[in-house]
VEXGU-688003 format. One record per residue (C-alpha): residue number from 1; x, y, z. Coordinates in pm, whole numbers, plus 50000, padded with zeros to 5 digits. Example, Ala and Ser with C-alpha at 12.3 -4.5 7.8 and 13.67 -1.06 7.14 Angstrom:
residues 2
+-----+-------+-------+-------+
: seq :     u :     v :     w :
+-----+-------+-------+-------+
:   1 : 51230 : 49550 : 50780 :
:   2 : 51367 : 49894 : 50714 :
+-----+-------+-------+-------+
END
This chain:
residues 341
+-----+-------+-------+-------+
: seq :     u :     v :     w :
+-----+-------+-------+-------+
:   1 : 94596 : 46541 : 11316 :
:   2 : 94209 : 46576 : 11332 :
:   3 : 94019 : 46474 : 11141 :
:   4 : 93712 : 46641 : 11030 :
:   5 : 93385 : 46443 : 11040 :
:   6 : 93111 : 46498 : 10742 :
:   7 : 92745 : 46586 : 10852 :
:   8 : 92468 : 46509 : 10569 :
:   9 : 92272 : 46761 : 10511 :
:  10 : 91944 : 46685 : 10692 :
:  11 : 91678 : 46655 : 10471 :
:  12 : 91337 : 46854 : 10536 :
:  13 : 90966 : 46791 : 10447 :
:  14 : 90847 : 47026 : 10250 :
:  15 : 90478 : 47089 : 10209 :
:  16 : 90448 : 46920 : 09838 :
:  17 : 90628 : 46607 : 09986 :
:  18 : 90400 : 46574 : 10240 :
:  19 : 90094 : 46662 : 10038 :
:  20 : 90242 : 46412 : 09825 :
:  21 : 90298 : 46167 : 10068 :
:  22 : 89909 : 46196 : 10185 :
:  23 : 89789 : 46168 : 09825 :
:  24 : 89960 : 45819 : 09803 :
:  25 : 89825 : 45701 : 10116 :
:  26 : 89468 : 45813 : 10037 :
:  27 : 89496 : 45602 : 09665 :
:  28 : 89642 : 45320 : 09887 :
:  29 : 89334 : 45108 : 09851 :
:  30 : 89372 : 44929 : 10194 :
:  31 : 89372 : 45259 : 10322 :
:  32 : 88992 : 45348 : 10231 :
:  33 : 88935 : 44970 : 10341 :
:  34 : 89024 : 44965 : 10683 :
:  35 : 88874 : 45331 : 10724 :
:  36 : 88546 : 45235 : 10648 :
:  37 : 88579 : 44943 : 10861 :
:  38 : 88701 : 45128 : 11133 :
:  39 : 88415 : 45398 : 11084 :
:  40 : 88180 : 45108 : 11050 :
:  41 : 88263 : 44950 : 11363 :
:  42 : 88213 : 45213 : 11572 :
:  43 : 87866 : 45297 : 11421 :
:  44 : 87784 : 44943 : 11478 :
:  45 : 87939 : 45010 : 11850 :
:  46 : 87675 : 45269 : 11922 :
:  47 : 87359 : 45105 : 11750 :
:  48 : 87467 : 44815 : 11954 :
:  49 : 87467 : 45036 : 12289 :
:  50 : 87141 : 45221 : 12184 :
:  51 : 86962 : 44910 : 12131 :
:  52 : 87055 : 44693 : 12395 :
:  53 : 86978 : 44967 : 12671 :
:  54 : 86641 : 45120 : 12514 :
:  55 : 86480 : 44695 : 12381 :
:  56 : 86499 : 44591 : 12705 :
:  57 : 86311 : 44888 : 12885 :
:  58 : 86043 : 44819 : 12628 :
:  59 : 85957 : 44472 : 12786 :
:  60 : 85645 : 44578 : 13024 :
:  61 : 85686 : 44498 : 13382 :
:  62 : 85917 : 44608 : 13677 :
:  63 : 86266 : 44452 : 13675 :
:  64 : 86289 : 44480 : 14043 :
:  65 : 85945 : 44238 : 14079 :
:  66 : 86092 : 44032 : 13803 :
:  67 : 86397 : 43952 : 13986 :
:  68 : 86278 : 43968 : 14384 :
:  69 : 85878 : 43895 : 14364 :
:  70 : 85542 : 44106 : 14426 :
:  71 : 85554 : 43988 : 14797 :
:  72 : 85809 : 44232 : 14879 :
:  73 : 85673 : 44584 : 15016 :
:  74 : 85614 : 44873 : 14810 :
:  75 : 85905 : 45054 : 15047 :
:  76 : 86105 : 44834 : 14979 :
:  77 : 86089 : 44799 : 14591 :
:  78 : 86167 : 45179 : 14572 :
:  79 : 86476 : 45129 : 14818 :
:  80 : 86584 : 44829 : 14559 :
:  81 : 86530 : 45061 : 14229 :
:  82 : 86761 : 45368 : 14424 :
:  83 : 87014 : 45128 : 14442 :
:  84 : 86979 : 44979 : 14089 :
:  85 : 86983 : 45326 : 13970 :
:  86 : 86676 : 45299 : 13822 :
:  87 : 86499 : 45578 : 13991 :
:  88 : 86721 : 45831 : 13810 :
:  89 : 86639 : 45965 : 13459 :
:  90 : 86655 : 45746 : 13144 :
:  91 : 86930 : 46033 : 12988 :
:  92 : 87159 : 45961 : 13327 :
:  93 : 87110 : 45624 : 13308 :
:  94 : 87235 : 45570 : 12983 :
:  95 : 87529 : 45767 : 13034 :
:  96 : 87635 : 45598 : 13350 :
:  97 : 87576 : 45285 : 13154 :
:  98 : 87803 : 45421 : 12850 :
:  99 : 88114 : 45549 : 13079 :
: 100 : 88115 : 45215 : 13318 :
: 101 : 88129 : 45012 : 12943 :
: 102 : 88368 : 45198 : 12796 :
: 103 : 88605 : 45119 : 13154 :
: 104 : 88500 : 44743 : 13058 :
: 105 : 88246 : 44759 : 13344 :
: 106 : 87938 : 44592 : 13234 :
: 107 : 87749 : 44643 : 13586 :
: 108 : 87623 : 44343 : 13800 :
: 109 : 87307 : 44098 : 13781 :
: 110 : 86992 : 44222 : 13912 :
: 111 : 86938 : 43866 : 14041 :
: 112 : 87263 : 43796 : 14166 :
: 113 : 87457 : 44094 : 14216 :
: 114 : 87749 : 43865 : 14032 :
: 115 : 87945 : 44119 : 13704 :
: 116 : 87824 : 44093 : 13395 :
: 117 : 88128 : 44063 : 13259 :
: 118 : 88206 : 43739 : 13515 :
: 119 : 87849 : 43584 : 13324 :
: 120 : 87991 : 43613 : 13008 :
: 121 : 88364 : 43494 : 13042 :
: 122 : 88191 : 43198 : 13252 :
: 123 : 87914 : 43136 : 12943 :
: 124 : 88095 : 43238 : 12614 :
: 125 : 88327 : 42929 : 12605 :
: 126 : 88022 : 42721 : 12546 :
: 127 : 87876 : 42950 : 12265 :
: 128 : 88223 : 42948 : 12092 :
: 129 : 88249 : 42574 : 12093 :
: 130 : 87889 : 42513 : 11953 :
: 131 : 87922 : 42818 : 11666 :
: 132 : 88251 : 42669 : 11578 :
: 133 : 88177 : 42305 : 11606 :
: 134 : 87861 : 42416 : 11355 :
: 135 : 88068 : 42657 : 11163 :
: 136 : 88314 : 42373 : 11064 :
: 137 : 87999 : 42161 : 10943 :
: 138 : 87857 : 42424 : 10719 :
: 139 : 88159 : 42472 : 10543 :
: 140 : 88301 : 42097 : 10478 :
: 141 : 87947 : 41960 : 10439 :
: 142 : 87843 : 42264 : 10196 :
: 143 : 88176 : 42262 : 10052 :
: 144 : 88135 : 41841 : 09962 :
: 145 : 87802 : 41858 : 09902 :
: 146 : 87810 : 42115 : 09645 :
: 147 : 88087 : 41984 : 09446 :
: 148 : 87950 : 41634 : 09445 :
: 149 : 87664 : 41795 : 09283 :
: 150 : 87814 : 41989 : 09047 :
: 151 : 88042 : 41684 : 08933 :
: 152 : 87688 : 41485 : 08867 :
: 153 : 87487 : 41687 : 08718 :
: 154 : 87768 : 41889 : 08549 :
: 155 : 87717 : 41904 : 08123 :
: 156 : 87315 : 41879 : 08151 :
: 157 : 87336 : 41519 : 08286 :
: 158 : 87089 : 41366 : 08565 :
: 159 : 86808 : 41668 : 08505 :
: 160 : 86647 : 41424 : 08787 :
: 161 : 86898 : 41493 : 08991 :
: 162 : 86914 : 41881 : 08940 :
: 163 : 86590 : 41915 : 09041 :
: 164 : 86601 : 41682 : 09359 :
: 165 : 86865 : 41867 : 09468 :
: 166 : 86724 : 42217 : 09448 :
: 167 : 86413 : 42089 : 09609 :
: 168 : 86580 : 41904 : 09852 :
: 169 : 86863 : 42195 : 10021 :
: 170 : 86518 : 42426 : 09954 :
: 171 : 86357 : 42260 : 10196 :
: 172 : 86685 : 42165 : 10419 :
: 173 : 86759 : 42575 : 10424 :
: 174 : 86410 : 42699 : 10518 :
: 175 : 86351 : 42465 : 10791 :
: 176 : 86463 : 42679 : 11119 :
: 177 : 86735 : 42538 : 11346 :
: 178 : 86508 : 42494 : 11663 :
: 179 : 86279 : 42278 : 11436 :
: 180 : 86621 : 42091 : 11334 :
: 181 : 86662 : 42063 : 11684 :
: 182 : 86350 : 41920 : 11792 :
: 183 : 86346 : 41608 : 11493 :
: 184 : 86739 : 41529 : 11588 :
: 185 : 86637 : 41498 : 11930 :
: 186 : 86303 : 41268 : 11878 :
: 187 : 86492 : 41040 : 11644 :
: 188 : 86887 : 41015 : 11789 :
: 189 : 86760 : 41085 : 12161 :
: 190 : 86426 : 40943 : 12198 :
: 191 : 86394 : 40741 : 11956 :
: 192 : 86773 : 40570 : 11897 :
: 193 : 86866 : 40630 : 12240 :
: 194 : 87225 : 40689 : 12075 :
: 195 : 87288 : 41060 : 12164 :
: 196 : 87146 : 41298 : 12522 :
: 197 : 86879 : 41550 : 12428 :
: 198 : 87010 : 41792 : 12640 :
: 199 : 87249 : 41902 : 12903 :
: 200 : 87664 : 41957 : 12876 :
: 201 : 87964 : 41745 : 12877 :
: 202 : 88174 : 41559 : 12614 :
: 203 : 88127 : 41551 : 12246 :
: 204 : 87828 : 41395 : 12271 :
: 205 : 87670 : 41649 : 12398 :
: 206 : 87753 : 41865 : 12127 :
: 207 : 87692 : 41666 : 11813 :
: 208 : 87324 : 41731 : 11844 :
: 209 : 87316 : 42077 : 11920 :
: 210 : 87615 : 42156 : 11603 :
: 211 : 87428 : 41993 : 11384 :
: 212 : 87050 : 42164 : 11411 :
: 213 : 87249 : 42478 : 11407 :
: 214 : 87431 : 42416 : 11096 :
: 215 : 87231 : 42187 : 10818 :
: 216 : 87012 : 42490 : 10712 :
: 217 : 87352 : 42687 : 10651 :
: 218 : 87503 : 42359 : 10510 :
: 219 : 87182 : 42362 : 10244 :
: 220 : 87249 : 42721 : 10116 :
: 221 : 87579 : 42667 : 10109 :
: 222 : 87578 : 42364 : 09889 :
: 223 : 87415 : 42551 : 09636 :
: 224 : 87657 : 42832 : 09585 :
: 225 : 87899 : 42618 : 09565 :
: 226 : 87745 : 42420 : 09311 :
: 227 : 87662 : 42703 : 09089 :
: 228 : 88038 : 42847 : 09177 :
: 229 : 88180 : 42493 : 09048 :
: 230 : 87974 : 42485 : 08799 :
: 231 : 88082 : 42812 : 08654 :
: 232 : 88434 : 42662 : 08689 :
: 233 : 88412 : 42402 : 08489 :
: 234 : 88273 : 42562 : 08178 :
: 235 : 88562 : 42866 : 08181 :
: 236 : 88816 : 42776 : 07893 :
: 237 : 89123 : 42659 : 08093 :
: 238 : 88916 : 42376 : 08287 :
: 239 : 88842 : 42276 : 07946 :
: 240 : 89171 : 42278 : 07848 :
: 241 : 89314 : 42104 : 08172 :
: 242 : 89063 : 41837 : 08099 :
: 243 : 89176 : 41795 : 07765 :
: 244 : 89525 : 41694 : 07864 :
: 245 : 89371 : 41455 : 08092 :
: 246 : 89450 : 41584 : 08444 :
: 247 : 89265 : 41370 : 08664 :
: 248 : 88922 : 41495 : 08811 :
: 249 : 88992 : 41496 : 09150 :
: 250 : 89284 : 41718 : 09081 :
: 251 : 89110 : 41906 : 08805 :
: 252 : 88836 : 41985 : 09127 :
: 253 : 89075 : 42054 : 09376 :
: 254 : 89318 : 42281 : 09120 :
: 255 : 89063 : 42516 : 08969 :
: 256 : 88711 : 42450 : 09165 :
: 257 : 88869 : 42448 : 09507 :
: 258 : 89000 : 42824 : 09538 :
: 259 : 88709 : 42982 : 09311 :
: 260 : 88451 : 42809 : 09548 :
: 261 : 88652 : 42855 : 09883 :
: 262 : 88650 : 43247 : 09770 :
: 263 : 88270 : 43269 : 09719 :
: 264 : 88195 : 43075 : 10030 :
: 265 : 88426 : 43332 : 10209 :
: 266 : 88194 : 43594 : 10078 :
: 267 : 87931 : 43482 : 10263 :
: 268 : 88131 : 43375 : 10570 :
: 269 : 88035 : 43632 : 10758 :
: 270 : 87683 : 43616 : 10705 :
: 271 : 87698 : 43269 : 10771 :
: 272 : 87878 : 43342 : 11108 :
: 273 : 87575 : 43598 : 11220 :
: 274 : 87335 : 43336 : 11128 :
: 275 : 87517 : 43102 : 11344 :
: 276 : 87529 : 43335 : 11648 :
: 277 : 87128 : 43462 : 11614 :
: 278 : 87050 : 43088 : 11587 :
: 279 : 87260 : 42931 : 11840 :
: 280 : 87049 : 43151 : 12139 :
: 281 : 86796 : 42978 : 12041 :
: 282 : 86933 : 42614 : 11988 :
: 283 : 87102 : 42658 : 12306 :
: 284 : 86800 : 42707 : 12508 :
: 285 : 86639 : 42426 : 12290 :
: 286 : 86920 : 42161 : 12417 :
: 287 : 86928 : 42326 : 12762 :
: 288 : 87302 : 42434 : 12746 :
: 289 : 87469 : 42678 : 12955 :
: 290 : 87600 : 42943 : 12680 :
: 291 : 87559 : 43341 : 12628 :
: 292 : 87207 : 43246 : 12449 :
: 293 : 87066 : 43031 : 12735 :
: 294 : 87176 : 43332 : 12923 :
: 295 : 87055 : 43599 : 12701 :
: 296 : 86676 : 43424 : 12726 :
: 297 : 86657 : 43406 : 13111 :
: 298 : 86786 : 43749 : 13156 :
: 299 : 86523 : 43872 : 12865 :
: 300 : 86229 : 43710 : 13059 :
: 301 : 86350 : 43824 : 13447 :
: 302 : 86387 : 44168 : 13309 :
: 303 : 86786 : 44201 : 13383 :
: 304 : 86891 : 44495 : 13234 :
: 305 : 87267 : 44505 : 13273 :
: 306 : 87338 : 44119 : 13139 :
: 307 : 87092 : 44128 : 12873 :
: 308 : 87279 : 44453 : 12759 :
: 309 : 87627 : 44317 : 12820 :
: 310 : 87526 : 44009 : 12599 :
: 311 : 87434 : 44173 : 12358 :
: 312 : 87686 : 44414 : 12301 :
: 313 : 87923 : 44151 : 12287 :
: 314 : 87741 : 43896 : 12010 :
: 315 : 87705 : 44208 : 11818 :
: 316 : 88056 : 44250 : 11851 :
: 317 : 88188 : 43954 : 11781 :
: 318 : 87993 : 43954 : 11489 :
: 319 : 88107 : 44236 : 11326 :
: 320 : 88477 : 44167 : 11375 :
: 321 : 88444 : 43827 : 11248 :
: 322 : 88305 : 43996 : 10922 :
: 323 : 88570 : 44276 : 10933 :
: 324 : 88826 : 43971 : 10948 :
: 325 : 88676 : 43805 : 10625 :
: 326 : 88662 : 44140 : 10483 :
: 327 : 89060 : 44160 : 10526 :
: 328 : 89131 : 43812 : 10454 :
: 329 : 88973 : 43854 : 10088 :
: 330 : 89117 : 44174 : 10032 :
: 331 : 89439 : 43940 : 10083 :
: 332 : 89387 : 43666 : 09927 :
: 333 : 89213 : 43841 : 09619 :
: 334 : 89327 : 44261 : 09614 :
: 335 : 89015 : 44248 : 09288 :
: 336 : 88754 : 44279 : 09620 :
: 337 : 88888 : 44584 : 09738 :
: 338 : 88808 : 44749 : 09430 :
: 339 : 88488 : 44576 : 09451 :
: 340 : 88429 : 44717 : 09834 :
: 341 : 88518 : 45074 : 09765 :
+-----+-------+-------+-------+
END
């Protein structure tokens, strides 16, 4: 006997479902989020293009007796700029330079015909180490600092202290990172003898460097987080925790911790940018071979394609390392979506 097999009905979309549908996903509010992230990025993408291609074209001088010397012939410097391309039209070149990035090609060194892209896989190992290595001292010697403070001068007491303090991260934050650089290598290098002044290797040659980059961030750091712990501690349920005699260091690591690890994060990528401007400089300050050592001798031979490559991809990294604290906020607190709309 057959038997006679039951089709469900299938089920359509009708036009108030999927209007429906839409609606829901436009109140989603990670939806908006990563939109304007998305729309920001690419934005970011083309100021990045426009301004690495037009700042370095605004340097006087001729990048093809920058890189090969006045001695060559006058024949011969126009045969050198056909080649380069940079006998065509500033339009063309910019759109040649737009379609080969887009393909990942960066183009190739004026100076040593090697790919851009070959300089910066080569250098940005380096770069990463130091901004990390200085990233990782911001935040645990802000973080410490900060809530030290708090904890001693918390309730009013040591006004002395207060006031040392702010004077003294003042002065720490405002001091620029080459000017770090310079007293940590007259006192540890030439003076102590304890750490090299320049050059790359082992850790050693990285503790300097990490450490002019990041003590100005570590000073502004340690006072948001002591005004963030602070604020902690005089919110009713600290008081109340304290009152049933939870110890400190669990009272601080309980109810400061989180509230100061979230406001740091809200600065984190600030923090990172700072990092990445400043480390071009402290690299060329402790003579190490990273994209900002790079970046300087490509600036002052007039190199076009690396200085625009480089560029483009600090700028880069820079935004999607704020994008990522963006995300990781909205997930650890949803309240700063809201708060980002």
């Amino acid at each position: 006997m057959a038997t006679s097999i039951e089709v469900a009905p299938r089920t359509s979309v009708t036009p108030q479902s999927r209007r429906g549908l839409l609606e829901t996903l436009w109140k989603n509010p990670w939806v908006g989020f990563l939109g304007r992230r998305f729309v920001g990025l690419i934005s970011v993408l083309v100021a990045l293009v426009l301004l690495g291609f037009f700042m370095v074209r605004l340097v006087p001088g001729d990048p093809v007796v920058a890189a090969f010397g006045s001695e060559i012939p006058a024949s011969e410097i126009e045969r050198i700029r056909g080649e380069l391309g940079l006998d065509k039209p500033v339009v063309e070149q910019l759109t040649s330079y737009v379609g080969s990035a887009i393909h990942g090609d960066f183009g190739r060194s004026f100076t040593t015909n090697e790919p851009v892209g070959d300089i910066i896989a080569a250098r940005i190992g380096p770069s990463l180490i130091l901004a990390g290595s200085a990233l990782a001292i911001t935040l645990v010697g802000g973080i410490l600092i900060g809530m030290l403070a708090a904890a001693w001068t918390n309730n009013g007491r040591h006004p002395r202290s207060e006031v040392a303090f702010g004077g003294l991260t003042s002065m720490a934050g405002a001091i620029p990172d080459y000017v770090w650089g310079t007293i940590l290598i007259f006192v540890f290098a030439v003076s102590l003898g304890t750490l090299p002044a320049s050059g790359s290797g082992g850790i050693e040659y990285l503790i300097l460097p990490a450490f002019a980059l990041g003590l100005p961030m570590v000073a502004n750091i340690a006072r948001i987080v002591r005004v963030e712990t602070l604020n902690v501690l005089a919110q009713d349920y600290t008081r109340t925790a304290r009152s049933e005699r939870i110890p400190g260091w669990r009272l601080y690591l309980r109810h400061a911790l989180p509230n100061v690890l979230t406001a740091t994060l809200t600065t984190g990528g600030l923090i990172f940018a700072g990092l990445i401007g400043g480390a071009v400089v402290v690299e060329t300050v402790f003579a190490r071979p990273g994209l900002g050592s790079a970046l300087v001798t490509a600036v002052t031979s007039m190199n076009y394609p690396v200085v625009q490559g480089i560029i483009l991809v600090l700028g880069l990294s820079v935004v999607l390392i704020n994008t990522f604290v963006d995300v990781l906020l909205g997930i650890l607190d949803p309240r700063t979506l809201a708060k980002r709309q």
